[in-house]
C-alpha positions as YAML, in Angstrom:
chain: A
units: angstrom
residues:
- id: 1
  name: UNK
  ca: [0.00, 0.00, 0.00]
- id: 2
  name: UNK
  ca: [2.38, 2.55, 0.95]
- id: 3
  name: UNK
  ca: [4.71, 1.92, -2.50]
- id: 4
  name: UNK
  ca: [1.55, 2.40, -4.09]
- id: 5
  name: UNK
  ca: [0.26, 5.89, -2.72]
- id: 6
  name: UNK
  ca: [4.50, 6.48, -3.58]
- id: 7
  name: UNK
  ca: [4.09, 6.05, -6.72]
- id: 8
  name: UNK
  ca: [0.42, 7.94, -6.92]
- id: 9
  name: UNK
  ca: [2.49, 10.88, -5.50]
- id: 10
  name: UNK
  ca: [4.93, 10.88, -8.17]
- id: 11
  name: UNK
  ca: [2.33, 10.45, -10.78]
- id: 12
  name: UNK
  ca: [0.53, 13.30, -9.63]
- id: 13
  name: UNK
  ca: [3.49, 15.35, -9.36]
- id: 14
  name: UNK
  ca: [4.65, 14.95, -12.29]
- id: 15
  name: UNK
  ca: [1.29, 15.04, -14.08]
- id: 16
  name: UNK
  ca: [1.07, 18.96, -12.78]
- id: 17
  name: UNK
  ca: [4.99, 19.52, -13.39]
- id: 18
  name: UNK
  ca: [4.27, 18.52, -16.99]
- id: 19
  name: UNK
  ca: [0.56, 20.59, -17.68]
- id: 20
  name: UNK
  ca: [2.01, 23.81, -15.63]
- id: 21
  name: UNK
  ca: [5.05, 23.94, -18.19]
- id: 22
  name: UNK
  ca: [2.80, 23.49, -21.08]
- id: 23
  name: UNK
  ca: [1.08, 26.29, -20.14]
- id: 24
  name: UNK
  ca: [3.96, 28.29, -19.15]
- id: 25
  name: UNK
  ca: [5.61, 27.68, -22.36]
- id: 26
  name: UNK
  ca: [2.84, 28.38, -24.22]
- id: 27
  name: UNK
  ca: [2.60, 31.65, -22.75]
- id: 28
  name: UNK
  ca: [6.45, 32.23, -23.31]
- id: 29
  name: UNK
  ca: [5.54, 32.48, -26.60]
- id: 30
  name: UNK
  ca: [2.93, 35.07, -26.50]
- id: 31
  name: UNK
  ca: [5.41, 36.96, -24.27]
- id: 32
  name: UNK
  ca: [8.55, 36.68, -26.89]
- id: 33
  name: UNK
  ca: [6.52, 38.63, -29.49]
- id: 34
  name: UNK
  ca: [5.44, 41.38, -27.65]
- id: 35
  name: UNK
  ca: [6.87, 44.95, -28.49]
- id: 36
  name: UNK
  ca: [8.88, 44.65, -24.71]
- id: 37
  name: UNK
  ca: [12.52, 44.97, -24.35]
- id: 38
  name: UNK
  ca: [14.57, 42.02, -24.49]
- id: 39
  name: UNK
  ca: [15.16, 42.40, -20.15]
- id: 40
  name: UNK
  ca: [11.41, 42.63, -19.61]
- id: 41
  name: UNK
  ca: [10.83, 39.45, -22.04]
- id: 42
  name: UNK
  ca: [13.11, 37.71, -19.70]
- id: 43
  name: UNK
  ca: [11.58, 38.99, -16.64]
- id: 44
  name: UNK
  ca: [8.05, 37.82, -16.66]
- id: 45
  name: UNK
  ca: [9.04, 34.63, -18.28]
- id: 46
  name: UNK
  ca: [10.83, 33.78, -15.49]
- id: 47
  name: UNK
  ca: [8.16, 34.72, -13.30]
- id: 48
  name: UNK
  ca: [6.00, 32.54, -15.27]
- id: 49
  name: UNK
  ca: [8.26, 29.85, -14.54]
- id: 50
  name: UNK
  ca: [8.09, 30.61, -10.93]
- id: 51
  name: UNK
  ca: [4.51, 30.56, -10.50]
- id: 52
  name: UNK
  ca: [4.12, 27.55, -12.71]
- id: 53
  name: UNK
  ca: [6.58, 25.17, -10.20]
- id: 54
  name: UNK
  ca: [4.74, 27.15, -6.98]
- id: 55
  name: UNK
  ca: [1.73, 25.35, -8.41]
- id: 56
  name: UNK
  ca: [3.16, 22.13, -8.60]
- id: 57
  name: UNK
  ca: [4.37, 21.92, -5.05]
- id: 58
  name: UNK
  ca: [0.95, 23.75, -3.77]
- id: 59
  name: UNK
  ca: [-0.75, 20.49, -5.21]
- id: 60
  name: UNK
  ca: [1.41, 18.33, -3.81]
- id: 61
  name: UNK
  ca: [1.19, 18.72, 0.17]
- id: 62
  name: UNK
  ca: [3.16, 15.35, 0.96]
- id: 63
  name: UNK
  ca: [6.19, 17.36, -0.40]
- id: 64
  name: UNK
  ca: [6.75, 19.60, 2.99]
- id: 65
  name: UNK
  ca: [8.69, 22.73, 2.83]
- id: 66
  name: UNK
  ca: [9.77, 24.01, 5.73]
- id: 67
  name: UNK
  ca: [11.81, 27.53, 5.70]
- id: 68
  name: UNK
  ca: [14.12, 28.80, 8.21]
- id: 69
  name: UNK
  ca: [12.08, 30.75, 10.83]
- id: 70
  name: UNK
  ca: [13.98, 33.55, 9.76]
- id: 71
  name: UNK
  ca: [13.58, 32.96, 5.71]
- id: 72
  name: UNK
  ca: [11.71, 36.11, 4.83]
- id: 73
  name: UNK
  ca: [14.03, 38.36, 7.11]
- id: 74
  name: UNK
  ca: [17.37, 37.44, 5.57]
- id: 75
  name: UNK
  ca: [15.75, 38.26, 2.18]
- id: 76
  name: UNK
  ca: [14.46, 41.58, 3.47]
- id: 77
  name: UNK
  ca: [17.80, 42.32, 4.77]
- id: 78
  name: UNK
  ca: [19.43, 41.12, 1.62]
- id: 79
  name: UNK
  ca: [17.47, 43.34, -0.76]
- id: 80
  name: UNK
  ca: [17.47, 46.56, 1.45]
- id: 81
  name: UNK
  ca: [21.10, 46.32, 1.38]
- id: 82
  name: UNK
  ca: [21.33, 45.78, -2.30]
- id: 83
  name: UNK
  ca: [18.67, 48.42, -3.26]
- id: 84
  name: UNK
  ca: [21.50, 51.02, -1.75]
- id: 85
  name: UNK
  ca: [23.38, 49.51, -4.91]
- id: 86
  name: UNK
  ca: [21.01, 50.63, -7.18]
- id: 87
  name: UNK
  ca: [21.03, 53.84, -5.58]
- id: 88
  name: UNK
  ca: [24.54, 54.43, -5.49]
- id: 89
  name: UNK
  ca: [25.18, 53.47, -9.00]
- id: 90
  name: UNK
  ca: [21.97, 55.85, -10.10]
- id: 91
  name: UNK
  ca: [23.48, 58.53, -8.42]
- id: 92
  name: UNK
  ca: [27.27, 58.54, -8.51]
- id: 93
  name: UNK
  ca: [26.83, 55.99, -11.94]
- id: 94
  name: UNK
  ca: [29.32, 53.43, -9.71]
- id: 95
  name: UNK
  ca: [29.35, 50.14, -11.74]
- id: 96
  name: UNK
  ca: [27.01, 47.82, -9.94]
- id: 97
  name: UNK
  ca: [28.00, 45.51, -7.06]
- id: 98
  name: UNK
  ca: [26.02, 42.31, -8.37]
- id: 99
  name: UNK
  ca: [24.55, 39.78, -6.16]
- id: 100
  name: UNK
  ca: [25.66, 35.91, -6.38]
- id: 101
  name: UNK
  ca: [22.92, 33.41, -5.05]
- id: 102
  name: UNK
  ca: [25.36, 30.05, -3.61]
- id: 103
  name: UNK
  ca: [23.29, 27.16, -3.44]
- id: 104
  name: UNK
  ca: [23.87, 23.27, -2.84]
- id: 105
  name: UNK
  ca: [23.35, 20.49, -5.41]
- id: 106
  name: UNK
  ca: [21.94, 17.30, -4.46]
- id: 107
  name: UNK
  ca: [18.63, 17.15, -7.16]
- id: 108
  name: UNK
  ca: [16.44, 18.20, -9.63]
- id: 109
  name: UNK
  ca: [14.46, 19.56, -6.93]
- id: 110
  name: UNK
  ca: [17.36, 21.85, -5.51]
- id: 111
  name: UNK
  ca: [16.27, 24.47, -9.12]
- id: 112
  name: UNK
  ca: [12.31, 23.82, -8.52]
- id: 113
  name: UNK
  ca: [12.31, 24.57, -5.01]
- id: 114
  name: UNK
  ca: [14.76, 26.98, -5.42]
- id: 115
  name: UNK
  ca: [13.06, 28.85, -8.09]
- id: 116
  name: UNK
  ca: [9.82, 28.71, -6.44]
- id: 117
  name: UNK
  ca: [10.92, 30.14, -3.13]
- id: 118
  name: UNK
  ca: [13.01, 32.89, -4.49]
- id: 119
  name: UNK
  ca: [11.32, 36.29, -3.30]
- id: 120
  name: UNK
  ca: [9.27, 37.82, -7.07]
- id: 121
  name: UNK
  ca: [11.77, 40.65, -7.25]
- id: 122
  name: UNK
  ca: [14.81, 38.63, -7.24]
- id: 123
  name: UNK
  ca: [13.33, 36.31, -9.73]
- id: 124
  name: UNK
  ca: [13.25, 39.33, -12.46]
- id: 125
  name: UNK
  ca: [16.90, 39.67, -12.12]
- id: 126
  name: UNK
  ca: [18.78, 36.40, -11.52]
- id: 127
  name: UNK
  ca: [20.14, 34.47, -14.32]
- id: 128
  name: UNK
  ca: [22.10, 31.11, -14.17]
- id: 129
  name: UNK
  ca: [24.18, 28.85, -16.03]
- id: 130
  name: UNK
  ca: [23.02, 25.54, -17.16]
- id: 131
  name: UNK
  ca: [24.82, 22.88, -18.97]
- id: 132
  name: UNK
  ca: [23.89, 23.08, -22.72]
- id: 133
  name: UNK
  ca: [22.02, 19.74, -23.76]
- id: 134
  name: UNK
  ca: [19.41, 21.25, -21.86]
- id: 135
  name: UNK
  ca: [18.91, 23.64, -24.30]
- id: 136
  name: UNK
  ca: [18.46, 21.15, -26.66]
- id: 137
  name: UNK
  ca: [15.72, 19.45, -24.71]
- id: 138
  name: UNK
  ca: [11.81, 19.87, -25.81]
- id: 139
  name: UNK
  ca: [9.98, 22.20, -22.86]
- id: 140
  name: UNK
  ca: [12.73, 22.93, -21.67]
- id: 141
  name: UNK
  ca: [14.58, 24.46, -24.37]
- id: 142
  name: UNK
  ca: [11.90, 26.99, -24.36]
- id: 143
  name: UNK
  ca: [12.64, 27.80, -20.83]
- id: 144
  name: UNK
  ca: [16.00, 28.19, -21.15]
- id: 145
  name: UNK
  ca: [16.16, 30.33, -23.92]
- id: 146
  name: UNK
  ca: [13.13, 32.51, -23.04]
- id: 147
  name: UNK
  ca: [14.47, 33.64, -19.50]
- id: 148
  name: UNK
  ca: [18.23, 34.44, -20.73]
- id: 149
  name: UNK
  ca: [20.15, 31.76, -18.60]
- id: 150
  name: UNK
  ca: [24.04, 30.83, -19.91]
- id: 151
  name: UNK
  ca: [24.99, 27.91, -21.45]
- id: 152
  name: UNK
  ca: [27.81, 25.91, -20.43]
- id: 153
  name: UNK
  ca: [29.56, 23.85, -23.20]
- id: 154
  name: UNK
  ca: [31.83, 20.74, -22.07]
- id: 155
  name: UNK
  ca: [34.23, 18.65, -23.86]
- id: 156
  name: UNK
  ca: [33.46, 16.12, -22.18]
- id: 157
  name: UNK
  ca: [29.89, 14.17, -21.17]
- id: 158
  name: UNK
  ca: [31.64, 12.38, -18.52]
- id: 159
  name: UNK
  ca: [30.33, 12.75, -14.95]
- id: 160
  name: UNK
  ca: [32.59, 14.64, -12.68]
- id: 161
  name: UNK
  ca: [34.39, 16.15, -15.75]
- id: 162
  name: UNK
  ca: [34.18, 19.83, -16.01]
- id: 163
  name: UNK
  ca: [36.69, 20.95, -18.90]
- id: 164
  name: UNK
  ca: [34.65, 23.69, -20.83]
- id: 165
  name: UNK
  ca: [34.84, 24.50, -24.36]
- id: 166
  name: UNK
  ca: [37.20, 27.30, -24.30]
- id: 167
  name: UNK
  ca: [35.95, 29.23, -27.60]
- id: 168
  name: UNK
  ca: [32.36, 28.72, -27.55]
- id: 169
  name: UNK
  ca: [32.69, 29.78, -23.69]
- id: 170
  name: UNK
  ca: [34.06, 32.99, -24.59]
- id: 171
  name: UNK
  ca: [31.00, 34.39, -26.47]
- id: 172
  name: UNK
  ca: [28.98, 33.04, -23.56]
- id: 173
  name: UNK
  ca: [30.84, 35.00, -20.72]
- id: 174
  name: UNK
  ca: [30.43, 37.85, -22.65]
- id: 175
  name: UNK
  ca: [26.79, 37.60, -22.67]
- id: 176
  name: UNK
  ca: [27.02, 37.44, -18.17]
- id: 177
  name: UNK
  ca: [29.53, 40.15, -18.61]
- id: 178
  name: UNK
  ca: [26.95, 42.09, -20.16]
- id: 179
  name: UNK
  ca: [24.28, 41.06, -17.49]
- id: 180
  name: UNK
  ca: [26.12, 41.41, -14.68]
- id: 181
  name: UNK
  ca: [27.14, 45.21, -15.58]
- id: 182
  name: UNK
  ca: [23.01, 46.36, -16.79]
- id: 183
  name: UNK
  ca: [22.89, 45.40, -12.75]
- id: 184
  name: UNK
  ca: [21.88, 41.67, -13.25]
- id: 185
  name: UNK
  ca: [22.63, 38.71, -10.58]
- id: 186
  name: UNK
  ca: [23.49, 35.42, -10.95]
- id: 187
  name: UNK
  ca: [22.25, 32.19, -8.87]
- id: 188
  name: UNK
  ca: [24.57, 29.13, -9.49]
- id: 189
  name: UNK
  ca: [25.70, 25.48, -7.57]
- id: 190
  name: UNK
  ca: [29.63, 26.12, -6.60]
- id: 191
  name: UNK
  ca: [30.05, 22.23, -6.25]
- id: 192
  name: UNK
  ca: [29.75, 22.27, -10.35]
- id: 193
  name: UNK
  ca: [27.81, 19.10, -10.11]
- id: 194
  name: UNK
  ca: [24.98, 16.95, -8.43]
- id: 195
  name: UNK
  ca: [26.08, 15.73, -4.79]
- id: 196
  name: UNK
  ca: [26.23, 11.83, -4.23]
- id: 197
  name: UNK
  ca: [26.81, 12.56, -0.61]
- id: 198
  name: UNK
  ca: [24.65, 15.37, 0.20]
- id: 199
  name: UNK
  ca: [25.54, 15.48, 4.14]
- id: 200
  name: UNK
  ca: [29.44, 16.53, 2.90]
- id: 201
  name: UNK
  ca: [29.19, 19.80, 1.06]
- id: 202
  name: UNK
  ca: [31.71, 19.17, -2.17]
- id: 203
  name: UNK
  ca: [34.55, 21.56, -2.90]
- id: 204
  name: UNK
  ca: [33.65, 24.52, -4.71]
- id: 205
  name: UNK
  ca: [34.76, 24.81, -8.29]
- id: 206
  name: UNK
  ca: [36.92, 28.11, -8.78]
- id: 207
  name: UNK
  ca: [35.22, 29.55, -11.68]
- id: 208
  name: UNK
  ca: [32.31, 30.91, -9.85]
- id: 209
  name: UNK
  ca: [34.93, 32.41, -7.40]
- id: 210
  name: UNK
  ca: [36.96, 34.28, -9.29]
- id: 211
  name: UNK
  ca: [33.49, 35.86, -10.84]
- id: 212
  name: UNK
  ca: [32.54, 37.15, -7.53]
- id: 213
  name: UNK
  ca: [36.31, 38.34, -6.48]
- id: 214
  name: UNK
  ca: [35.92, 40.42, -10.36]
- id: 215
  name: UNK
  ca: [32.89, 41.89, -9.67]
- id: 216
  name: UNK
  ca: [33.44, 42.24, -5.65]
- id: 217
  name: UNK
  ca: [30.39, 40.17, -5.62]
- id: 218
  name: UNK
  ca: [27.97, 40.55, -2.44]
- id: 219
  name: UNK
  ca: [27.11, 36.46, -1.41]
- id: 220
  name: UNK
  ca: [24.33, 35.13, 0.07]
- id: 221
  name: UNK
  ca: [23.73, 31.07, 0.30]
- id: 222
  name: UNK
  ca: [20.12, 29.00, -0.55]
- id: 223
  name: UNK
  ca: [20.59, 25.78, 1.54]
- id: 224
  name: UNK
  ca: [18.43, 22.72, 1.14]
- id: 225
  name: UNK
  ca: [18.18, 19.46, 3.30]
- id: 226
  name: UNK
  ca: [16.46, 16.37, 1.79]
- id: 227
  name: UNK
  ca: [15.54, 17.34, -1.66]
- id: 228
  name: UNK
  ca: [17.34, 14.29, -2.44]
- id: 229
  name: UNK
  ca: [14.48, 12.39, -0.54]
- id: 230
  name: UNK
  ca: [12.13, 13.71, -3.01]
- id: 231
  name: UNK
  ca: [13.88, 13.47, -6.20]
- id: 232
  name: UNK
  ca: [16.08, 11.23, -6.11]
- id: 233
  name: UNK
  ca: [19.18, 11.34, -8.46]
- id: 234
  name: UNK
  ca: [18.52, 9.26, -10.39]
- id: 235
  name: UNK
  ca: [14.69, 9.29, -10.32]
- id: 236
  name: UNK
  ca: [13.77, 11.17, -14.00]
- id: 237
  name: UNK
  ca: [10.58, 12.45, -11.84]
- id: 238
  name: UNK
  ca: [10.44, 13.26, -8.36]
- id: 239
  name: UNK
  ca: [7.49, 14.04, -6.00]
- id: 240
  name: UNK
  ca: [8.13, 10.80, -3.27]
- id: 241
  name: UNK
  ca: [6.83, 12.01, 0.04]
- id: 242
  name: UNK
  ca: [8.98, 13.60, 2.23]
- id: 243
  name: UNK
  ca: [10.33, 16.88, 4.22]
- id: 244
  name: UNK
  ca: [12.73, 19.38, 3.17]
- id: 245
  name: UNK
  ca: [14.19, 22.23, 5.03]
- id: 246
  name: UNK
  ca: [15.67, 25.14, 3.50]
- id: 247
  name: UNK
  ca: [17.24, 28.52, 4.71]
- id: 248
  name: UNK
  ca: [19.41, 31.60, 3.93]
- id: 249
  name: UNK
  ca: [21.94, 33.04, 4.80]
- id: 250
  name: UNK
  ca: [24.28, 36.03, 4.33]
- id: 251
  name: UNK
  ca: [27.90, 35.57, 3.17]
- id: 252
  name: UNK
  ca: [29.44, 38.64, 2.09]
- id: 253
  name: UNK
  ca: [27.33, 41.56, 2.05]
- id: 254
  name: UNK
  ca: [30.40, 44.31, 2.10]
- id: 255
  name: UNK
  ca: [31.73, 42.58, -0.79]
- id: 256
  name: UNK
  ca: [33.95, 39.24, -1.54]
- id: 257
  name: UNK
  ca: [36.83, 41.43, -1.76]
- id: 258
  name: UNK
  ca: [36.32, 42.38, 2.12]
- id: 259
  name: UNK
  ca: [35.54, 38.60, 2.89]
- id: 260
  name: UNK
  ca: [38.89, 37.46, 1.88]
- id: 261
  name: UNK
  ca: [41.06, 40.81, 3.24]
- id: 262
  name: UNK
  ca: [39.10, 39.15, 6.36]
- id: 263
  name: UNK
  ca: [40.06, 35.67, 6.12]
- id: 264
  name: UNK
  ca: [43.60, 36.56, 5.65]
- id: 265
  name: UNK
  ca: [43.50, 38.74, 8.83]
- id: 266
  name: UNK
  ca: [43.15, 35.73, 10.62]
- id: 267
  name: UNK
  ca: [46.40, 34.42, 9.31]
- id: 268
  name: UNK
  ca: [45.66, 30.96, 8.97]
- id: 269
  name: UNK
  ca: [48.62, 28.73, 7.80]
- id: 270
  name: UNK
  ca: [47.35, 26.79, 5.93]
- id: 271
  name: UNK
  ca: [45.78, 29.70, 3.76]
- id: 272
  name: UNK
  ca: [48.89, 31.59, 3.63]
- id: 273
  name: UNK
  ca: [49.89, 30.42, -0.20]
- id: 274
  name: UNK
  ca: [46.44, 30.51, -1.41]
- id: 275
  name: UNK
  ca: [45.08, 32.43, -4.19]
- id: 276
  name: UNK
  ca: [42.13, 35.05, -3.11]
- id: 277
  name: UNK
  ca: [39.49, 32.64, -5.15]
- id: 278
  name: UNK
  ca: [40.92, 30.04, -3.35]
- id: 279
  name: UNK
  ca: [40.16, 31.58, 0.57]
- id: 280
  name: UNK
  ca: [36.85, 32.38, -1.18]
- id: 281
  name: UNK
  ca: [36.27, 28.84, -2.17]
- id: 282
  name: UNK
  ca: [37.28, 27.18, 1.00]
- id: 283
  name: UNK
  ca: [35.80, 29.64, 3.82]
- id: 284
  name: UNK
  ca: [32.17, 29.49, 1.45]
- id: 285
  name: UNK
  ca: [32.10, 25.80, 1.49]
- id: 286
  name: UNK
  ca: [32.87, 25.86, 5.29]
- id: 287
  name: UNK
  ca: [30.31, 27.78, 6.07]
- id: 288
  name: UNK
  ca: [27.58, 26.20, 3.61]
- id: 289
  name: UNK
  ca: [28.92, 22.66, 5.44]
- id: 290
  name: UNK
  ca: [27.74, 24.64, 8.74]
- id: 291
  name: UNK
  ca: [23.91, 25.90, 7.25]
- id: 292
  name: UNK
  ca: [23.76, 22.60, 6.08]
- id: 293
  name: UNK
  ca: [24.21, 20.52, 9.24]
- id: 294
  name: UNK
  ca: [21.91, 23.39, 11.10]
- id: 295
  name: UNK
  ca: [18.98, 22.49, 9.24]
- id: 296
  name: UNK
  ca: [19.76, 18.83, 10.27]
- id: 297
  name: UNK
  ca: [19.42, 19.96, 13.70]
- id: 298
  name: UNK
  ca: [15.82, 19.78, 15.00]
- id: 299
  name: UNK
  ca: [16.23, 21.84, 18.62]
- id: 300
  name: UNK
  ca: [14.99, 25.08, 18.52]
- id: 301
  name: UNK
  ca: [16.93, 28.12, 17.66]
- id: 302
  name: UNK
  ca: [19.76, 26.21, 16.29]
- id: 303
  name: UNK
  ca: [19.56, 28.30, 13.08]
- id: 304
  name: UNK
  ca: [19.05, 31.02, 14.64]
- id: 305
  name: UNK
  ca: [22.07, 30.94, 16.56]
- id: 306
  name: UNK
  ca: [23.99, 30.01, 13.35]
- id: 307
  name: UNK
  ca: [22.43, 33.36, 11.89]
- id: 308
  name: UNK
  ca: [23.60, 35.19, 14.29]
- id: 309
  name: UNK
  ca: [27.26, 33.90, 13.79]
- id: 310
  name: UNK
  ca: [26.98, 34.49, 9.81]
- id: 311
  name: UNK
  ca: [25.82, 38.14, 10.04]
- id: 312
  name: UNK
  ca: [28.94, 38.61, 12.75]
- id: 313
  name: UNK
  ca: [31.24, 37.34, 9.93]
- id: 314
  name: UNK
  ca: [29.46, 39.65, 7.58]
- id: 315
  name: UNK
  ca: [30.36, 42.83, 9.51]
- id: 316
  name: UNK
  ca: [33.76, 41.70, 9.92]
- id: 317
  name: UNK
  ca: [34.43, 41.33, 6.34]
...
């Protein structure tokens, strides 16, 4: 009985996965051919998307979502802080301080949940990079290509194998060069890959780093705990019952610049020959490793506590 209602879930689920990205897609169309400009095309298609995988997980109440108590506060704090961004570069016409949304990678789930739980205004304005045969797939092709994300060309379809296409990368960096400076953000997965062993965080790939340390990147992190439970890795659709728990935090807020001048104040040897992207790498994963295991931790104010220690690292950076 209980494989059965398992496998009613995941029918279900996937049933309204499938019909809301019809419709969404459908729509994408409509919006592509109106007289907008290309930014505002992007926009509400990717709000589209949004509401479209909201739907699927409102219809789907087996799938339990539980933010951080905190959830809506970080963001609040998070967006005040980068409307005085804005500001700044409308006034003084400073080049803009982009924001870079860190998130783990353990399933499909980690870009549905994370895309449905991502406050409306910092939907409009996030981009991401996605590995290019999903381009190439049908539904999703549209999706890709509507919203503006990046694709990422390998030469190599080997798991675990992240080599890049040098030329045909070149054009594409270009294109987050040019969305990065029109003041756009970008949300990606540092581990460059899908987790095996989602309790140990993976090392973060250096690429992503060195982006922030160029731009002097503010950082926030989007942690998740058991969306492997309800996609599994290999499952090609998810929806099994189960609990996930999810919270943010702040990272960097003065800057990834300041966050490594502050790591290397604290002279650890072992960081003393490391490149800035480097620090950057290892101190982010370190403290992702600690969100994570917070959200494993079921007493109350456990993430609260671990808030509190983020936003002291924050100042000091």
């Amino acid at each position: 009985m209980g494989a059965f209602l398992s496998q009613l879930a995941r029918t279900v689920y996937g049933v309204s996965l499938a019909l809301n990205m019809l419709w969404t897609t459908s729509l994408m169309h409509v919006v592509n051919i109106l007289p907008m400009a290309k930014a505002w095309k992007q926009g509400a298609c990717l709000v589209l998307v949004q509401l479209a995988w909201r739907i699927a997980l409102m219809v789907s109440p087996w799938i339990k979502c539980q933010g951080d108590d905190d959830y809506a506060e970080q963001w609040g704090l998070v967006l005040s802080l980068m409307a005085e961004v804005d500001a700044e570069t409308a006034t003084d016409g400073k080049p803009p301080r982009p924001l870079f949304i860190l998130a783990n990678h353990t399933s499909f789930l980690d870009t549905v949940l994370g895309v449905a739980k991502l406050p409306v205004q910092v939907m409009w304005r996030v981009r991401t990079y996605m590995a290019s045969h999903l381009f190439s797939l049908p539904i999703l092709c549209t999706i890709c290509k509507s919203v503006g994300h990046f694709p990422v060309y390998f030469n190599s379809d080997k798991p675990g194998v992240f080599k890049v296409d040098a030329e045909k990368m070149e054009a594409v960096e270009q294109q987050v060069d040019n969305h990065l400076k029109s003041g756009g953000w970008l949300c990606f997965f540092p581990e460059g890959q899908m987790n095996k062993t989602p309790d140990t965080i993976l090392p973060f790939r250096f690429g992503g780093m060195k982006r922030a340390l160029e731009y002097d990147a503010r950082l926030v992190m989007l942690v998740f705990r058991g969306n492997e439970k309800v996609w599994p890795l290999k499952a090609q659709v998810g929806g099994f019952p189960g609990s996930v728990r999810y919270s943010l935090r702040t990272l960097a807020m003065d800057g990834a610049k300041a966050f490594v001048d502050m790591a290397r104040s604290e002279a650890n040897p072992e960081e003393k020959d490391l490149a800035d992207h480097e620090i950057l790498a290892r101190r982010a994963q370190e403290l992702m490793q600690a969100q994570y295991d917070a959200l494993g931790d079921e007493r109350t104010g456990s993430l609260g506590s671990l808030s509190s220690r983020l936003k002291g690292d924050s100042k000091k950076d």
